[in-house]
MDAnalysis code that builds the backbone (N, CA, C; Angstrom):
import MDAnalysis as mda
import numpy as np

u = mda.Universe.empty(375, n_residues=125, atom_resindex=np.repeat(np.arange(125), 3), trajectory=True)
u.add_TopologyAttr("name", ["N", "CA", "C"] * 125)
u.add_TopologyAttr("resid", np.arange(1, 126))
u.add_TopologyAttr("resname", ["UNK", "UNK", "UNK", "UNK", "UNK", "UNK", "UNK", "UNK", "UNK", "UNK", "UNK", "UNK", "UNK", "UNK", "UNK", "UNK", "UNK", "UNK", "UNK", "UNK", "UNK", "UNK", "UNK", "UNK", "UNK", "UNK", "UNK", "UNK", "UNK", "UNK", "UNK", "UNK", "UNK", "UNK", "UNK", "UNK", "UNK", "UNK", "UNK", "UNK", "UNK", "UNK", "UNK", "UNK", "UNK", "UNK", "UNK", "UNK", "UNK", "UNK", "UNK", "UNK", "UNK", "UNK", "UNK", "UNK", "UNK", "UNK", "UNK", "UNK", "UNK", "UNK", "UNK", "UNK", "UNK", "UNK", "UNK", "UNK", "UNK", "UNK", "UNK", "UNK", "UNK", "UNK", "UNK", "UNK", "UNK", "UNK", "UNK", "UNK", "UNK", "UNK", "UNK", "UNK", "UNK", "UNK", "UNK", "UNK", "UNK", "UNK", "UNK", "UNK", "UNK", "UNK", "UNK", "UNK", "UNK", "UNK", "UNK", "UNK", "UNK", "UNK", "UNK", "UNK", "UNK", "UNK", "UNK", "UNK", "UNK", "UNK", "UNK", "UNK", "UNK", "UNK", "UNK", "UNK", "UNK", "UNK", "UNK", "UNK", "UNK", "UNK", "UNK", "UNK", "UNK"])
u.atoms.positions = np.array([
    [92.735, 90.250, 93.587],
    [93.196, 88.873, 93.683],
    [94.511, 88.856, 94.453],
    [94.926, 88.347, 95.443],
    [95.847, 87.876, 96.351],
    [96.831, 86.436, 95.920],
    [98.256, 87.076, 95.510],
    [99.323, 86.095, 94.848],
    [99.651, 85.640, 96.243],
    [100.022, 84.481, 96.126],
    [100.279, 83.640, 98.056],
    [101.325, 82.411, 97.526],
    [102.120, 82.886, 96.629],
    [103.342, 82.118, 96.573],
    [104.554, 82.761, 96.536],
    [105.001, 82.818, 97.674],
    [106.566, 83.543, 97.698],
    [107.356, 82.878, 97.261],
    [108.673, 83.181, 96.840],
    [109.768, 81.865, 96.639],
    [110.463, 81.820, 98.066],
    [110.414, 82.550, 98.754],
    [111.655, 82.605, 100.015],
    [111.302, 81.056, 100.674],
    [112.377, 80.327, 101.170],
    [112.060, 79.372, 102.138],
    [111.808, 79.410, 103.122],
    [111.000, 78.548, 104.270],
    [111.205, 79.701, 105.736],
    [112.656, 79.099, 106.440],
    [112.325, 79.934, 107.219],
    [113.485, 79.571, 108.105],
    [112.921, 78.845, 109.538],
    [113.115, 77.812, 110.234],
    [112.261, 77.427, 111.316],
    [113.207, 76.353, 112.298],
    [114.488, 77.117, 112.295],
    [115.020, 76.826, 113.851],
    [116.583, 75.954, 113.289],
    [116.534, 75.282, 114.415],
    [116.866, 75.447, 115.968],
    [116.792, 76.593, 116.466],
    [116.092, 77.298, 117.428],
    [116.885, 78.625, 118.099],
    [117.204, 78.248, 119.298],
    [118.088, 78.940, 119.930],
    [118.611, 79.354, 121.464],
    [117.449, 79.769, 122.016],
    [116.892, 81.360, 121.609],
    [116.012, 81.857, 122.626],
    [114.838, 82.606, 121.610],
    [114.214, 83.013, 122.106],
    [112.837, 83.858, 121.359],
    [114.070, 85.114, 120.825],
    [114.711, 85.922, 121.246],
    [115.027, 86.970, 120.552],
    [116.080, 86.494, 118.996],
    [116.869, 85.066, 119.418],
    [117.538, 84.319, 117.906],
    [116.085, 84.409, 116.943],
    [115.004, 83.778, 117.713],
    [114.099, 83.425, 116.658],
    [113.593, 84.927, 115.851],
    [113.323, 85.770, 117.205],
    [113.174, 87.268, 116.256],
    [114.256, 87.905, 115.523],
    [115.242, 88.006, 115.983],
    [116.076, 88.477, 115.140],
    [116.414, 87.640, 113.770],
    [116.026, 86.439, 113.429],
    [116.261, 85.774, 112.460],
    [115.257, 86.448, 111.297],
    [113.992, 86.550, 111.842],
    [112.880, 87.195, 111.320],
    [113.720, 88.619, 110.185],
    [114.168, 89.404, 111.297],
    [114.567, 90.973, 110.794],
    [115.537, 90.860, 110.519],
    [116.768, 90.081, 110.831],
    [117.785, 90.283, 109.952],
    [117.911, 90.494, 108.784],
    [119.500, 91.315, 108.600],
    [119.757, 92.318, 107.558],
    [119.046, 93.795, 107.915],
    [119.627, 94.171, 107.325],
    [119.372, 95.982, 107.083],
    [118.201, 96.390, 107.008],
    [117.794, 96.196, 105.856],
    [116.564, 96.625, 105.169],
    [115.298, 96.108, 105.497],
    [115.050, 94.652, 106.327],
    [113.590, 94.029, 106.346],
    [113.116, 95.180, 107.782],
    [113.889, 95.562, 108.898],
    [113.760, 96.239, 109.932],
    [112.900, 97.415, 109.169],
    [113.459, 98.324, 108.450],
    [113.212, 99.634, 107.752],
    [112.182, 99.593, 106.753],
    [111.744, 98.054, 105.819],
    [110.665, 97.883, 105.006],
    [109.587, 97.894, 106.075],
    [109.803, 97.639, 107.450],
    [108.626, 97.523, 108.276],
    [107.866, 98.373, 108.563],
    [109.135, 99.686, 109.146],
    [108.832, 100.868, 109.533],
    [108.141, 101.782, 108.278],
    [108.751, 101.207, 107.007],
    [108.018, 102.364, 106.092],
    [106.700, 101.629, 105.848],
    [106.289, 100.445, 105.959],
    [104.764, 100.019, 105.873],
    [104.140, 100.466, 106.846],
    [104.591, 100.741, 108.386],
    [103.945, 101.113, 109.321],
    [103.161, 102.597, 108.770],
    [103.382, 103.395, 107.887],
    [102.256, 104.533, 107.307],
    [101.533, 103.930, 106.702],
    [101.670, 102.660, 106.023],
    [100.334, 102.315, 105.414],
    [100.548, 101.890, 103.843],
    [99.537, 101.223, 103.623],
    [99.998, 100.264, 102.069],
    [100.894, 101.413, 101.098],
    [101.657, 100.915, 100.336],
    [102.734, 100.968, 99.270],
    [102.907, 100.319, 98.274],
    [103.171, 101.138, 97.322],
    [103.802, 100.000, 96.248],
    [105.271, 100.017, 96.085],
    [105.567, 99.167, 95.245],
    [106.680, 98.763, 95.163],
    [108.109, 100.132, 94.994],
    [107.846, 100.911, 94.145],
    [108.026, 102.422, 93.722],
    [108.060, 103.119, 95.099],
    [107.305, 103.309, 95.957],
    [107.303, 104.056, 96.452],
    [108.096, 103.298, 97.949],
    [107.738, 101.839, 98.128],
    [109.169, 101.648, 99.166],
    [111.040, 101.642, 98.925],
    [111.134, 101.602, 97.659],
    [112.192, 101.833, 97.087],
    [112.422, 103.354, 97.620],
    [111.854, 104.313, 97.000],
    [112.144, 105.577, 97.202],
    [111.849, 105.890, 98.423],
    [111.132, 105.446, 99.492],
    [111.480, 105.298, 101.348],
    [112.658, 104.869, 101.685],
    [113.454, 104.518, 100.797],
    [114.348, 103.279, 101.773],
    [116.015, 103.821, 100.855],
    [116.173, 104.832, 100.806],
    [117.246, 105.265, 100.047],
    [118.394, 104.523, 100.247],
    [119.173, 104.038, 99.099],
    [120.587, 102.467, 99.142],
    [119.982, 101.231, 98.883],
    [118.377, 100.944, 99.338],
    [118.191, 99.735, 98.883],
    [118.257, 99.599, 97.286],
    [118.800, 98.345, 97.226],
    [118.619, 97.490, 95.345],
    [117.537, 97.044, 95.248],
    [116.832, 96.877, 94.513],
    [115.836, 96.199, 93.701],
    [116.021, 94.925, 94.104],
    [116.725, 94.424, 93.640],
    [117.237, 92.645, 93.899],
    [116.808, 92.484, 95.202],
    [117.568, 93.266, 96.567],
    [117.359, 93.138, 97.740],
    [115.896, 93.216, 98.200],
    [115.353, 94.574, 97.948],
    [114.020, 94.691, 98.394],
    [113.047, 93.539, 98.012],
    [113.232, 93.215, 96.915],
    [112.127, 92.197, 96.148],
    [112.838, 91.408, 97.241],
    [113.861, 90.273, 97.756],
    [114.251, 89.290, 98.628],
    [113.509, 89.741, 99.798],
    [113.317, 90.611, 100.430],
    [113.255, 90.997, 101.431],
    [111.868, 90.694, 101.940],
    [111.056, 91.394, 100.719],
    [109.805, 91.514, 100.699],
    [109.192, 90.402, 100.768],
    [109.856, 89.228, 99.687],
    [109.022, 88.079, 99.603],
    [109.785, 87.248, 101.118],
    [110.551, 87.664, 101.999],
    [110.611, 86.455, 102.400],
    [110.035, 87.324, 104.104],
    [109.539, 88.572, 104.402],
    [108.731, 89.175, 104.832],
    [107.002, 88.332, 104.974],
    [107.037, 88.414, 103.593],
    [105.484, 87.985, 103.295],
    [105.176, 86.445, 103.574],
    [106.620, 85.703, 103.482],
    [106.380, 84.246, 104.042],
    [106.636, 84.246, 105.473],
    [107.093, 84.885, 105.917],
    [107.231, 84.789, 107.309],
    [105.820, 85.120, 108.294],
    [104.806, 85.652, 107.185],
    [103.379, 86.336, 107.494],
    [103.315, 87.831, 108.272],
    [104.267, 88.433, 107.548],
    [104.048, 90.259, 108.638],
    [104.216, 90.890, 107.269],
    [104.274, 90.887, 105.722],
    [103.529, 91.418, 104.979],
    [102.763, 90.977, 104.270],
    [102.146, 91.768, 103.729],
    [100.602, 91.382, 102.661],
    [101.142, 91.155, 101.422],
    [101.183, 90.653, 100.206],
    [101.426, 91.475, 98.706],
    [99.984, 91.030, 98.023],
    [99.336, 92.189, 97.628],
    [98.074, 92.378, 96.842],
    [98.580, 92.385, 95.345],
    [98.160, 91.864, 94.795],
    [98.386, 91.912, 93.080],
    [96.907, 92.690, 92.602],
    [97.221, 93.362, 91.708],
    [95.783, 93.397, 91.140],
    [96.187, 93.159, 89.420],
    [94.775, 92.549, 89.402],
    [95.258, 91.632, 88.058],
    [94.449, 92.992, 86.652],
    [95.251, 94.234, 86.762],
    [94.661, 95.060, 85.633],
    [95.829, 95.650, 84.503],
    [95.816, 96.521, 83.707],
    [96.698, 96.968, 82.703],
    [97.026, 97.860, 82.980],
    [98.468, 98.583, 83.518],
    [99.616, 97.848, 83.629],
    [99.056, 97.216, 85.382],
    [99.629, 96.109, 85.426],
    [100.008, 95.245, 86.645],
    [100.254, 96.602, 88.087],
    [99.213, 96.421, 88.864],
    [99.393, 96.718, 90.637],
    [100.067, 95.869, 91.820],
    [101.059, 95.871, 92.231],
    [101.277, 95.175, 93.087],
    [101.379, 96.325, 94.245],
    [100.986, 95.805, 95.458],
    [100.586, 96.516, 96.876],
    [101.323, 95.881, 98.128],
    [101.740, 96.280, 98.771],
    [102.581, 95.681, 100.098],
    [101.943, 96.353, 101.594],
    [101.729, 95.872, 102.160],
    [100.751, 96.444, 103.775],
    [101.649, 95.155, 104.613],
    [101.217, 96.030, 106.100],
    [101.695, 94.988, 107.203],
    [100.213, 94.264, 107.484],
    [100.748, 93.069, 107.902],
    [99.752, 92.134, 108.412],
    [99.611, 92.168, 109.658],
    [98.806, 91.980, 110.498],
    [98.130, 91.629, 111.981],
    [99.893, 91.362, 112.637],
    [100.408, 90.400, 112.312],
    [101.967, 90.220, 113.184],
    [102.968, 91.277, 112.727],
    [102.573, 91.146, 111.084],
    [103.635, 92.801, 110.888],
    [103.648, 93.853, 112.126],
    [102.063, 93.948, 112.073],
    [102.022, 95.195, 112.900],
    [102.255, 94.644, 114.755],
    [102.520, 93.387, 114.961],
    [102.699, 93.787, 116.411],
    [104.156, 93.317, 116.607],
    [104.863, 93.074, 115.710],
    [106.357, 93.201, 115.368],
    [106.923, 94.835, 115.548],
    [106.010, 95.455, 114.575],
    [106.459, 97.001, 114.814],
    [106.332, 97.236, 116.222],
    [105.220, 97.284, 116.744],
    [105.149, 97.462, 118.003],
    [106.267, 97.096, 119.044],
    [106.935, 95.741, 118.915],
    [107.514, 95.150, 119.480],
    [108.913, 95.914, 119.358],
    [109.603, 96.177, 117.972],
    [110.565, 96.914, 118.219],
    [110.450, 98.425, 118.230],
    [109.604, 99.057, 118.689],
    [109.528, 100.936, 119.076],
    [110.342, 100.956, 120.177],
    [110.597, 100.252, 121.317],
    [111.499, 100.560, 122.320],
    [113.079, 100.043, 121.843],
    [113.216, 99.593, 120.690],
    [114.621, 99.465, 120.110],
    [114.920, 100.799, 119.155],
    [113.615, 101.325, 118.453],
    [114.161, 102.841, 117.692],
    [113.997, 103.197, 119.132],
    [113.200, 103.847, 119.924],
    [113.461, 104.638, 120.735],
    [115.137, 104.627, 121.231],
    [115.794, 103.631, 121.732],
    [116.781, 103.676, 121.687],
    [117.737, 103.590, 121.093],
    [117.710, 103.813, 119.504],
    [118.330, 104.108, 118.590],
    [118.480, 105.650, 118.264],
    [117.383, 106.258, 118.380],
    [117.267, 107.597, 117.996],
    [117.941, 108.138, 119.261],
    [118.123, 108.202, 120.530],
    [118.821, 108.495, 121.749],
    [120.150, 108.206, 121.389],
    [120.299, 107.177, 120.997],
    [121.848, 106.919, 120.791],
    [122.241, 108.070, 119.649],
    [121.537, 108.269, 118.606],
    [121.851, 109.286, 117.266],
    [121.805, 110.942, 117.908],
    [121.445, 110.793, 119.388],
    [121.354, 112.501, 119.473],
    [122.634, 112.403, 120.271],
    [122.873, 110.779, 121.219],
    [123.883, 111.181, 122.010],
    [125.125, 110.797, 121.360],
    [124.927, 110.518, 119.926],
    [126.844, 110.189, 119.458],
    [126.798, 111.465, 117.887],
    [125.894, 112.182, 117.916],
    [125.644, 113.106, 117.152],
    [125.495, 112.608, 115.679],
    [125.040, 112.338, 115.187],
    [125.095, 111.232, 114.339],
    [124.008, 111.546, 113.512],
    [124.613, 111.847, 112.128],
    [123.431, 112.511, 110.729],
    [122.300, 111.908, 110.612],
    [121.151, 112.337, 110.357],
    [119.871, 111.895, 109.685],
    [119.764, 111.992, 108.441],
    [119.481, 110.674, 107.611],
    [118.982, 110.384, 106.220],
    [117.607, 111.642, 105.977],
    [117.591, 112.329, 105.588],
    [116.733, 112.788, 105.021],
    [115.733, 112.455, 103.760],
    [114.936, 111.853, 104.124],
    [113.520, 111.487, 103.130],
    [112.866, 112.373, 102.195],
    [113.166, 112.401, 101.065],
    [111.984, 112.827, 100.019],
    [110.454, 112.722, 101.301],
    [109.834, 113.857, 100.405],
    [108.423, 113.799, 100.834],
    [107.408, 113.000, 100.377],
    [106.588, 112.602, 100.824],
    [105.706, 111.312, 100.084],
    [104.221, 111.604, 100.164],
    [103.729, 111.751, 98.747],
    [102.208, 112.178, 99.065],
    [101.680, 111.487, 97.659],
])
């Protein structure tokens, strides 16, 4: 069964240009990085927390639901004992990701050319 009431409001303008309107989308920290860790593929809640090392609870849940109103994530409920909730990218999720790979690409260039530490990830299986 599929829950399809977020609380987030949307957000829907004025913008200047298409990139205000995208960047309004991803702004903040964390909705950029909830993207990239859906880009491997559905998650639960548990396990994007522990992808996303510094995020709060409070935040991610904001993030997520106002992700899912914007239509680039999924949230699957499953209605069994204890409670499943599931998070996947949607059809625009995924051509959002697409859209910013030439912004990590040039992020990760910038991290080799200002030498600059990598977060190291727990393993995930």
């Amino acid at each position: 069964m599929t829950d399809t009431a977020p609380s987030a409001e949307p957000r829907s303008g004025p913008y200047i240009c298409g990139i205000d309107a995208a960047m309004d989308v991803v702004s903040g920290k964390w909705k950029s990085l909830i993207l990239w860790e859906l880009d491997a593929g559905t998650r639960r809640f548990g396990e994007l927390r522990r992808g996303l090392p510094g995020v709060s609870e409070k935040m991610l849940i904001q993030h997520l639901r106002e992700l899912e109103y914007d239509g680039l994530v999924h949230r699957e409920v499953y209605r069994e004992v204890p409670p499943r909730v599931e998070y996947s990218l949607t059809e625009l999720g995924r051509e959002l990701n697409a859209a910013l790979e030439p912004l990590a690409e040039w992020g990760r260039r910038r991290i080799d050319r200002i030498g600059a530490e990598r977060v190291e990830l727990p393993a995930t299986g």
